[in-house]
C-alpha positions in Angstrom: -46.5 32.4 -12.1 -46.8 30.0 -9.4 -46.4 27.3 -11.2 -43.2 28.9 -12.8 -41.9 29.6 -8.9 -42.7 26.2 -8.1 -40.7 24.7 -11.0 -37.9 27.3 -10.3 -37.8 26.0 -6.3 -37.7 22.8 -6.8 -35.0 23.3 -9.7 -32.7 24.6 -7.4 -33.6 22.5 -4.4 -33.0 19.8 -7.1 -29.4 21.1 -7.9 -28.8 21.7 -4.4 -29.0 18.1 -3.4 -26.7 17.3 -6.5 -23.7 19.7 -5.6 -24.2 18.7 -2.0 -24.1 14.6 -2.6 -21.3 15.0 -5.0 -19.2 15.6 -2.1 -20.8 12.8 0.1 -19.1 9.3 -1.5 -18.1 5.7 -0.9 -14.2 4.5 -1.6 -14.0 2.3 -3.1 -16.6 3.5 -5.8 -17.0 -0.7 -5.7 -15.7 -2.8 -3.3 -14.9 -5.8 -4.1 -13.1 -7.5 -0.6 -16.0 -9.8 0.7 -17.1 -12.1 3.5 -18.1 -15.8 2.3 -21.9 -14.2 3.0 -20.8 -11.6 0.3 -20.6 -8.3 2.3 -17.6 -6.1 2.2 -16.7 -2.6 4.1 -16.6 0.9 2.9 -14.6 4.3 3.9 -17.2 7.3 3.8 -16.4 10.8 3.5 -18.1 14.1 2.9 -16.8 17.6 2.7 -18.1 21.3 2.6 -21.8 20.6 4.1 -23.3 23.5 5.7 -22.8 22.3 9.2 -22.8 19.5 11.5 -23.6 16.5 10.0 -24.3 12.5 11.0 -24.4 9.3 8.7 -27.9 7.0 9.0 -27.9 4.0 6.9 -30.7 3.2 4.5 -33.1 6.7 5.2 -33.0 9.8 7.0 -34.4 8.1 10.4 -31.9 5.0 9.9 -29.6 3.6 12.3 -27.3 6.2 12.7 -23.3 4.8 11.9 -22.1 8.0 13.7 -22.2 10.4 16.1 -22.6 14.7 15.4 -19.3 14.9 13.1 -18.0 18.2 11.6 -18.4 19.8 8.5 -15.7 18.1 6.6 -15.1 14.2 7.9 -15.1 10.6 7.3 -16.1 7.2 8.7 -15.9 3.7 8.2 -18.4 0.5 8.0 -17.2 -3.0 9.1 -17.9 -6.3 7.1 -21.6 -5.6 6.9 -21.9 -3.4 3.9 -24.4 -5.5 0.6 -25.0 -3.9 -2.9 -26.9 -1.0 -3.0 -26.9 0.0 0.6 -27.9 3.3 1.3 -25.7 6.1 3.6 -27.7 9.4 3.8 -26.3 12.4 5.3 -28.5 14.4 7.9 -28.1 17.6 9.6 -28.2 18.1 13.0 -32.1 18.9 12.7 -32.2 14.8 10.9 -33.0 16.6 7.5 -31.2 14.7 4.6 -28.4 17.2 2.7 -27.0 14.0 1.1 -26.9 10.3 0.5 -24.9 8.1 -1.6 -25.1 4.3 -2.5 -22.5 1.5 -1.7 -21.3 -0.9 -4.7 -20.4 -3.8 -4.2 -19.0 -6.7 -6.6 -17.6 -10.0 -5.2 -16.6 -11.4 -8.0 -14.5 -8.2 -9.7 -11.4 -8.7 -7.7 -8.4 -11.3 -8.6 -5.5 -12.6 -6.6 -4.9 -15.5 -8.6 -3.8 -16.5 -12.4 -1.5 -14.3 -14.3 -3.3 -10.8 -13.7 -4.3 -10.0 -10.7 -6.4 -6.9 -9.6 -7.2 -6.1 -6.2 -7.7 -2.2 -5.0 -4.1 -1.4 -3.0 -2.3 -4.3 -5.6 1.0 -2.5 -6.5 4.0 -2.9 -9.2 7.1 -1.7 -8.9 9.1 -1.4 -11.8 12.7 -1.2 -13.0 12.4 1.4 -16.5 15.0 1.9 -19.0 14.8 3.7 -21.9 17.2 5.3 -24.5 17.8 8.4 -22.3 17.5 7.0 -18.9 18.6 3.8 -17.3 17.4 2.5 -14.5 14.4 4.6 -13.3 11.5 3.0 -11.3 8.1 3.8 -12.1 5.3 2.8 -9.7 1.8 1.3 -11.0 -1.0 1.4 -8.2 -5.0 -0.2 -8.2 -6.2 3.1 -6.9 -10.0 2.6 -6.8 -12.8 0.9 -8.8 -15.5 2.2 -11.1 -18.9 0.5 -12.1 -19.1 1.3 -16.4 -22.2 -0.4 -18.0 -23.0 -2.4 -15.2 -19.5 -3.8 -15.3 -16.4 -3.0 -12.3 -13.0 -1.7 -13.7 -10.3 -1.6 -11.6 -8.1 1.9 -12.2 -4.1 1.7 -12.7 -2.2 4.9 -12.2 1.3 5.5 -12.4 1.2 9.2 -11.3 0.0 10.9 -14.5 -2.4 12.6 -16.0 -4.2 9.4 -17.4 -5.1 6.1 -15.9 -5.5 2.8 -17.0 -8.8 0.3 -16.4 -8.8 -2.8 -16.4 -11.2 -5.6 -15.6 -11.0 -9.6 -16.0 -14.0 -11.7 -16.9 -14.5 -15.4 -15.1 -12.9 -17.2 -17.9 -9.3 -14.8 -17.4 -10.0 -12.5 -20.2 -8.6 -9.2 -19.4 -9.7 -5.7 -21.1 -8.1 -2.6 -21.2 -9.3 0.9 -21.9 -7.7 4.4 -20.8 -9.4 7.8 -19.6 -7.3 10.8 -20.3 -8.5 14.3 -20.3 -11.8 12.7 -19.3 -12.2 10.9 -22.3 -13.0 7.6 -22.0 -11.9 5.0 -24.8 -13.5 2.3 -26.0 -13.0 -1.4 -24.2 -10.5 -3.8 -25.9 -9.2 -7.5 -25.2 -6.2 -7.1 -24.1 -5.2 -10.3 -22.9 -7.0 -13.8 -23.2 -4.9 -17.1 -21.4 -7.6 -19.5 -22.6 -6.6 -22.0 -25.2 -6.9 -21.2 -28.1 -6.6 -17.6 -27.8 -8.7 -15.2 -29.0 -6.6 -14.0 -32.3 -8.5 -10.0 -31.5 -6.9 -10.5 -28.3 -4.4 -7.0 -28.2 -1.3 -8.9 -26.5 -0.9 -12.8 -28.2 0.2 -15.4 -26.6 3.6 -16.7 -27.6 4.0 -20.1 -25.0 3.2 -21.0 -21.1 3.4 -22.2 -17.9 7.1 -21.8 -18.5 9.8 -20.5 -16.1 11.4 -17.1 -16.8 14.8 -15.3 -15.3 15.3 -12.1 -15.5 17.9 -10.2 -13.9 16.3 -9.3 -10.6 14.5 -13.1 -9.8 13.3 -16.4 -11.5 9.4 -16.5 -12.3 8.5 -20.4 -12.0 5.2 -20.1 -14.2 5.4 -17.4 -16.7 3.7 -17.0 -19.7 5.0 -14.9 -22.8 3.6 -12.4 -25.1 4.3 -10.6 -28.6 2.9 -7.3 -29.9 3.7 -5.9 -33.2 2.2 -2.1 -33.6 2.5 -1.9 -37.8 5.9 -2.7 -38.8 7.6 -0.6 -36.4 7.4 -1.6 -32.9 7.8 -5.1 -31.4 7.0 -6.0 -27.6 7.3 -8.8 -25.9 7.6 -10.2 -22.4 5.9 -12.2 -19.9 3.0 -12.7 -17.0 3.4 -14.4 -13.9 1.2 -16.2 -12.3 0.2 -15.0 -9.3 2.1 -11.7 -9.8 0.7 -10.0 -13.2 3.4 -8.1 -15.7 7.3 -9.0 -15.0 8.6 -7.7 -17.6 8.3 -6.3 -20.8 11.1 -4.8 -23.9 10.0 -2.7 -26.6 12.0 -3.2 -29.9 12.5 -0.1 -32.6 12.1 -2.8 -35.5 13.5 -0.7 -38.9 15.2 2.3 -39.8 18.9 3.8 -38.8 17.7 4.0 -35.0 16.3 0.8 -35.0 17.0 -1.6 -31.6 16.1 -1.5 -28.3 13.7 0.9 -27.5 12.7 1.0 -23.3 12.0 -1.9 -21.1 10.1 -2.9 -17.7 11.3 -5.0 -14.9 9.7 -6.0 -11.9 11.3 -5.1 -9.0 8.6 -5.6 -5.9 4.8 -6.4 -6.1 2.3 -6.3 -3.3 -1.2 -8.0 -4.6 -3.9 -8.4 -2.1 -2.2 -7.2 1.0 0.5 -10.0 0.5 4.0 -9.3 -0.7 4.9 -11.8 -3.6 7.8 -10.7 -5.0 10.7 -8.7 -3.8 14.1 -8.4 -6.0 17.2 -9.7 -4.6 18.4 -6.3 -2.8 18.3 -7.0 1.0 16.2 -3.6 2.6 16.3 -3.0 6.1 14.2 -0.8 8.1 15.0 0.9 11.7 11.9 2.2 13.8 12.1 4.0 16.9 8.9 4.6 19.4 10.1 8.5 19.4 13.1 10.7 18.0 12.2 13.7 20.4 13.3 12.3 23.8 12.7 14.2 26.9 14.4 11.9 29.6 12.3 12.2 32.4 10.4 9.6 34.7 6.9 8.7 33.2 7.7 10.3 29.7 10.1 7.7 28.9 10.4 3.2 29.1 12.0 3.1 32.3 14.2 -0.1 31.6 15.4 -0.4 35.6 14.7 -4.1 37.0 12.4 -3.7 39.9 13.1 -3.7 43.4 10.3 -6.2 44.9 11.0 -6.2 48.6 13.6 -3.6 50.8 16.4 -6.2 50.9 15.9 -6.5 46.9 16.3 -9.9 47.6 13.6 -11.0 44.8 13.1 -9.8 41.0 16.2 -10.9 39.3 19.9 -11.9 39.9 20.7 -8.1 40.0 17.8 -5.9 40.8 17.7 -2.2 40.9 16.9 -0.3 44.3 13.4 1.2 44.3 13.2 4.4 42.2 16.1 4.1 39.9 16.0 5.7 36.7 17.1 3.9 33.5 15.8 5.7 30.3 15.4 3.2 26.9 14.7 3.5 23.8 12.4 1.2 21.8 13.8 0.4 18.4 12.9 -2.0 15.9 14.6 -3.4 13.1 12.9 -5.2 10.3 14.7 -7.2 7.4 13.5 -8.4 3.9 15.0 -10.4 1.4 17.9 -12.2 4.2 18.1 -15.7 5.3 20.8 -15.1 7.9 23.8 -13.0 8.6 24.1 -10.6 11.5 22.4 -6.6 12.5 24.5 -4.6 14.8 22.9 -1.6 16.9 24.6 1.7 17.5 24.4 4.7 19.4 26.2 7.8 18.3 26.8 10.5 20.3 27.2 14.7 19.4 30.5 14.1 19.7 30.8 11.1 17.1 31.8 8.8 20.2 30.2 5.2 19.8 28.0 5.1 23.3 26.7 1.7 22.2 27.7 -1.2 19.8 25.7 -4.6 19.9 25.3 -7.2 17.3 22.7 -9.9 16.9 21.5 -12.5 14.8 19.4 -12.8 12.8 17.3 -16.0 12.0 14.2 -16.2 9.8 12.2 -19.5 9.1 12.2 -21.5 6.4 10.8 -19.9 3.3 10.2 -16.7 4.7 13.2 -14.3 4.2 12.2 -11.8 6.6 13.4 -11.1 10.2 12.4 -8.7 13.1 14.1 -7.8 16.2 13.1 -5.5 19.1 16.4 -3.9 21.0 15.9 -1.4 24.2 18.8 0.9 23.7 20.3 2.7 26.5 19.8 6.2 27.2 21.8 6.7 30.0 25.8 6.4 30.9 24.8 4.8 34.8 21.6 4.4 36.2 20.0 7.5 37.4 22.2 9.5 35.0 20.3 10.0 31.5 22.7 11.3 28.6 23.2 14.5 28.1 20.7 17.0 25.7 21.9 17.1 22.5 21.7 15.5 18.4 22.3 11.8 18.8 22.3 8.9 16.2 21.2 5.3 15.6 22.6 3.6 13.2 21.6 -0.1 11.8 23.7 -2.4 9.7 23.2 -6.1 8.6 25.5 -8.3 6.8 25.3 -11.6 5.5 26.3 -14.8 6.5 28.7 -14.9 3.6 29.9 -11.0 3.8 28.1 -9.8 0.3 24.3 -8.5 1.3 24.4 -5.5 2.6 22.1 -2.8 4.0 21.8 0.3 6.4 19.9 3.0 8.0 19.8 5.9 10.3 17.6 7.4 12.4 18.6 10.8 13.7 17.4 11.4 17.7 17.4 14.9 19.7 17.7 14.5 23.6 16.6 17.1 25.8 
């Protein structure tokens, strides 16, 4: 019997550990952003532990990485992190409830040739199909997974399944899916070598050519065909640098035969980096608050200072000492412009214009974004903040040459 109670304890001790270290983990399940020395950071978080808890690396008695942390938490490494590095979770008595193991892979991730993957790499697209035109589906690299020894990199668009995908050193790209927690088989799905390889799921149809479609102009794109039976034709392209542009499904015979959906690219982020934005100006408007209680020390005070009693130094025109000038910090950021002009202004409850100011806007060469910082006025003389109430800031930009267009609002209460 003892024997059986022994075998029975540690059992459950055994099962214990598992539940609890299922909810200790590492994101990403691989990283795969490194130093030149090949070392990489991790996020850690844990929840439902029976206590306060702290993170040691390597054992029990390891350096600890943080401090006494509740029950439920998280914490982060900095560029120090190497394959198999241990994080072991200890209760406030240093007694291990759970550990977990870093993965790292500096070799998984790709910024470069015509299908990138990086974890936070993101695709927007332009969908049409024969109900709906014009929808816009967004694909994200949401985490990584180590299968076989080998990293994926997982794809979601928001459903139920995901897409993994993972790229070899000589480009070749394969493709699986996991829905319903079924995990199928790996498959070529793309090879850029020459010759391809004929297995390969999408086949090449020419490259390094440049491709226009309706939203921008792709200066190194390569092509594809797919032909699923004698029903369905796709084809589209890669660009380099970027990954899928676009793609057009064909309904090949039959009284319904023709087009059947299609993807555009519209915006993609890879690596951090935005690559490719569509023509549509976007402008953003910021503010440093939207509740504003105008009072000294709880607001920017934008009065000039007063640096002697005659206020004979500090400016052309400064303010006597005290004086009370409430602003508001706003910021106004532009994509996709090369010139043109933003104008600021204030609205009052009333629907009066308190403030209308125009600037210009200049970006460098190449880059077709601008920023500009404005202090807006919160008060109608100084010493006299407005009045409490609902206020509005509104943004516009226009072009140089009066098409581009863009807007935004930011709603403001005063008290």
């Amino acid at each position: 019997m003892k024997g059986i109670h022994a075998l029975l304890a540690t059992l459950l001790f055994s099962l214990s550990m598992f539940a609890q270290s299922s909810a200790f983990r590492t994101y990403p399940q691989v990283a795969t952003a490194c130093t030149p020395e090949g070392l990489s950071r991790v996020d850690l978080t844990w929840t439902g532990q029976p206590g306060p808890v702290q993170v040691r690396v390597n054992s029990p008695s390891g350096p600890a990485l943080t401090g006494v942390e509740p029950a439920t938490g998280g914490a982060s490494t900095d560029n120090w992190v190497k394959d198999g590095m241990i994080f072991v979770l200890v209760n406030q008595a240093g007694m291990e409830v759970a550990r977990t193991t870093a993965a790292v892979d500096c070799k998984a991730a790709v910024d470069t040739g015509y299908f990138p993957l990086n974890i936070g790499d993101e695709w927007i697209y332009r969908h049409s199909n024969r109900s709906v035109t014009s929808s816009y589906q967004t694909l994200r690299v949401l985490d990584t997974e180590r299968i076989d020894g080998l990293t994926w990199f997982l794809i979601s668009d928001g459903g139920a399944s995901v897409d993994l995908y993972r790229v070899t050193a000589d480009s070749k790209v394969y493709h699986r899916t996991r829905a319903d927690g079924i995990l199928s088989n790996e498959q070529l799905w793309l090879d850029p070598a020459v010759p391809a390889d004929p297995q390969a799921i999408l086949q090449i149809t020419a490259r390094a050519t440049a491709a226009t479609t309706t939203v921008g102009m792709f200066p190194d794109a390569m092509s594809f065909q797919l032909t699923q039976g004698n029903l369905v034709r796709q084809s589209g392209f890669f660009a380099r640098g970027i990954g899928l542009a676009y793609r057009t499904s064909t309904l090949l015979s039959g009284s319904s035969g023709g087009f059947l959906e299609s993807m555009e690219l519209v915006r993609a982020v890879i690596a951090g980096r935005l690559v490719f934005d569509s023509k549509a100006v976007s402008l953003e408007l910021g503010v440093e608050k939207r509740d504003l209680f105008l009072v000294p020390g709880n607001i920017t005070n934008c009065a000039v200072p007063c640096f002697n009693a005659s206020c004979g130094l500090g400016g052309s025109n400064p303010d006597p000492a005290g004086t009370f000038k409430p602003c508001l910090q706003t910021r106004v950021h532009l994509r996709g412009v090369t010139g043109g002009q933003v104008e600021l202004e204030l609205i009052s409850p009333q629907g009066l214009s308190l403030l209308s100011e125009t600037a210009t806007v200049s970006t460098l060469p190449g880059i077709n974004e601008a920023t500009t910082f404005r202090q807006v006025p919160l008060y109608t003389q100084p010493n006299v903040p407005l009045t409490a109430g609902s206020y509005q800031l509104r943004a516009r930009y226009k072009a140089t040459d009066g098409l581009a267009q863009a807007s935004a609002v930011v709603d403001l209460i005063v008290r």
